[in-house]
N, C-alpha and C positions, 0 to 999 in steps of 0.2 A: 202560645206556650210551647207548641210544638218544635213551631223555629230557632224559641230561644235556645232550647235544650239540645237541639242539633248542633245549632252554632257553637254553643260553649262545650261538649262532647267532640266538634273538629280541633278546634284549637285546644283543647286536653290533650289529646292524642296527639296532635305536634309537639304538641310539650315536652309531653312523656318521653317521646321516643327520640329527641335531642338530646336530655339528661339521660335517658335509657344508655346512649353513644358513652356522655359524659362521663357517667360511673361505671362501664363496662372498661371504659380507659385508665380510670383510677384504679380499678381491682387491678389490669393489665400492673400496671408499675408498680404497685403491691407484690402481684407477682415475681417480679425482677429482684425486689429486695428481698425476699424469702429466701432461704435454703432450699438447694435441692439440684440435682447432678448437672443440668443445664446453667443454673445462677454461677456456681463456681468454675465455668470455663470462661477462659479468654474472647472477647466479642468478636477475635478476629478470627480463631477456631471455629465459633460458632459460623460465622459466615461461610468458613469454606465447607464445613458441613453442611450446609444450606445448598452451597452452590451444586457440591455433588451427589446432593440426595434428589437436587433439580433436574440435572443432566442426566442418573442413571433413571430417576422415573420417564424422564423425555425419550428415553432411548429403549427405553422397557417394554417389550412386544407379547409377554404373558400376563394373564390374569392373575394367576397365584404369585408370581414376582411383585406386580403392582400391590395385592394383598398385602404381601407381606412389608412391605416398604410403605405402608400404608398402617399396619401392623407395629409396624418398628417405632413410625412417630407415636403411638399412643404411649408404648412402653414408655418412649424418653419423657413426655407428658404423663405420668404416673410416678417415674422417678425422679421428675423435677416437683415434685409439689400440685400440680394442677389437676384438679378439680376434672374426671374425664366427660361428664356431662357438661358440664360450663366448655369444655376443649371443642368437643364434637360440634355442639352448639355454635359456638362459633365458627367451625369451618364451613356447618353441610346449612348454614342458613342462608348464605346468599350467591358465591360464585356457583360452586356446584351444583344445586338446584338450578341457575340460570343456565349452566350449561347444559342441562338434562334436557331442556327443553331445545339446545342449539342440537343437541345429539338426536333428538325424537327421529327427522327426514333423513337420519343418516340410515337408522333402522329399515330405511324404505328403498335408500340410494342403493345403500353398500351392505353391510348386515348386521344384524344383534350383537357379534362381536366386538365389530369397528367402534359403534357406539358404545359398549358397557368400559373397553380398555378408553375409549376417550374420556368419559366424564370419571374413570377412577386416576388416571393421571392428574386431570384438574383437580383433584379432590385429594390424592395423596402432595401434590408438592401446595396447595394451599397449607394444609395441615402443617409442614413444616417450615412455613413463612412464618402462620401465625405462630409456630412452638419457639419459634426462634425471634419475634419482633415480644413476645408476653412474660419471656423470660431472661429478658436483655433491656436493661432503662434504655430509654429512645436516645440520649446525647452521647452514650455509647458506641451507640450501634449506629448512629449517623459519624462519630470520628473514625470508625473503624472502616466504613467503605471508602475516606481518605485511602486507607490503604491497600488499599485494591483497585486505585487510579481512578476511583471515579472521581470527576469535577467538582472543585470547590463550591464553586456555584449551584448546581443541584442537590450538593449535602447542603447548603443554605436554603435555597429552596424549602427542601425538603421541612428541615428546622422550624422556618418561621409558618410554615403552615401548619404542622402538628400543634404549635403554641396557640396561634391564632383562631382553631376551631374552637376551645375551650375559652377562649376568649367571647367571642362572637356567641357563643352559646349563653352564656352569664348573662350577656347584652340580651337577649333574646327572653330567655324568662323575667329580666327583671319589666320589660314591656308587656310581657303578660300578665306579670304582675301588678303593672301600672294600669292596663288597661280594665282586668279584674275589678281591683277595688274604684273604678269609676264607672261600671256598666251598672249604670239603673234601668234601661228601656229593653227591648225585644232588639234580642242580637240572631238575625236570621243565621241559616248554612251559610249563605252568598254574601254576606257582609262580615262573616269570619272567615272567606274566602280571599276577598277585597280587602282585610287588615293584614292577614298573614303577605301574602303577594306585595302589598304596601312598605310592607318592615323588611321582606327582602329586599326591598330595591334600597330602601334606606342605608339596610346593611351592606350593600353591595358599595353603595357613595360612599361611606364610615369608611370603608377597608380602602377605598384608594386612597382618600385622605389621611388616612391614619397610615399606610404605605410610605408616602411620602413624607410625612412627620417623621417617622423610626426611622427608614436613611438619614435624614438628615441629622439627627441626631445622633446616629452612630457614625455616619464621617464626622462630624466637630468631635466627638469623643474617640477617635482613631482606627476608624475602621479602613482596615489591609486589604480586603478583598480576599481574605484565604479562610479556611476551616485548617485548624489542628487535628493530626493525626489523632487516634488513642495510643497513649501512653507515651503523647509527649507535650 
């Protein structure tokens, strides 16, 4: 009884936390269509503000500077509509705690300074990736670094994988759901272990397959090899 309940408690939990992704990304685009002081600028303003709130935090050698440039992104995330709990949230959950931990030996190498200005750089230019990716629709802000010379090919890139995770995710519950309503016997940890690992690798085979299906059907339907600028 023990096992079963284990086993279907792991694969809950992978569930959760792929549609957890899912509709964290739907509020995201929500976002972008809302009102509020970041939505109504140009996506290509917004990048160079990006780019330069990148470069003077990278170059930023005070604490109360970083603060405050750290500070600033909350204000524009308050003025743009967004939620500052759901904001923080999403920044200080995963780079920056991981880097707290890359900073720990620095406290031992170099000193409590080195460390606190490193992991508040990582922390303040995260901050303004995600203010600037949550308040800008993704096909946007993929035409827009056209304009700032990056390659066609990795705004493609970029494109078919943002579409393709939401894809693959749908793929993902609806096998949970299949396998759900067919589990009658004792689903151990280890054999909710051995199905998940199993639907990856399935999922892994689908996506080259399905790779090579979407090329081909977008060369017979005209495909140029370019991405459009935004705003043309």
């Amino acid at each position: 009884m023990t096992d079963k309940k284990d086993g279907a408690i792991f694969i809950e939990r992978s569930l959760k936390s792929a549609l957890s992704f899912l509709k964290e990304a739907v509020f995201s685009e929500e976002i972008a269509r809302s009102e509020g002081l970041l939505q109504s600028l140009d996506p290509r303003m917004k990048l160079a503000l990006l780019i330069f709130a990148v470069v003077a935090t990278c170059f930023a050698r005070s604490i109360p500077v970083l603060l405050g440039l750290y500070a600033l992104s909350l204000v524009l995330a308050f003025l743009s509509g967004i939620n500052i709990l759901f904001f923080i949230k999403r920044v200080w959950l995963f780079i920056p705690i991981f880097t707290l931990f890359i900073a720990i030996p620095a406290i031992f190498i170099q000193s409590l300074f080195s460390a606190v200005v490193f992991v508040l750089r990582v922390a303040t230019c995260v901050s303004f990736t995600v203010l600037i990716t949550v308040t800008t629709r993704h096909n946007q802000l993929l035409k827009s670094l056209r304009s700032f010379g990056v390659p066609s090919i990795f705004v493609q890139v970029l494109d078919m994988t943002y579409r393709y995770i939401f894809l693959f995710i749908n793929i993902f519950e609806d096998m949970h759901l299949s396998l759900k309503s067919r589990l009658i016997k004792k689903f151990s940890g280890k054999m909710a272990r051995r199905w998940i690992a199993g639907r990856m690798g399935y999922l892994f085979k689908r996506s080259l397959k399905m790779s090579e299906g979407v090329y081909m059907a977008m060369v017979a339907r005209g495909y140029t090899f370019d991405t459009r600028k935004y705003g043309k």
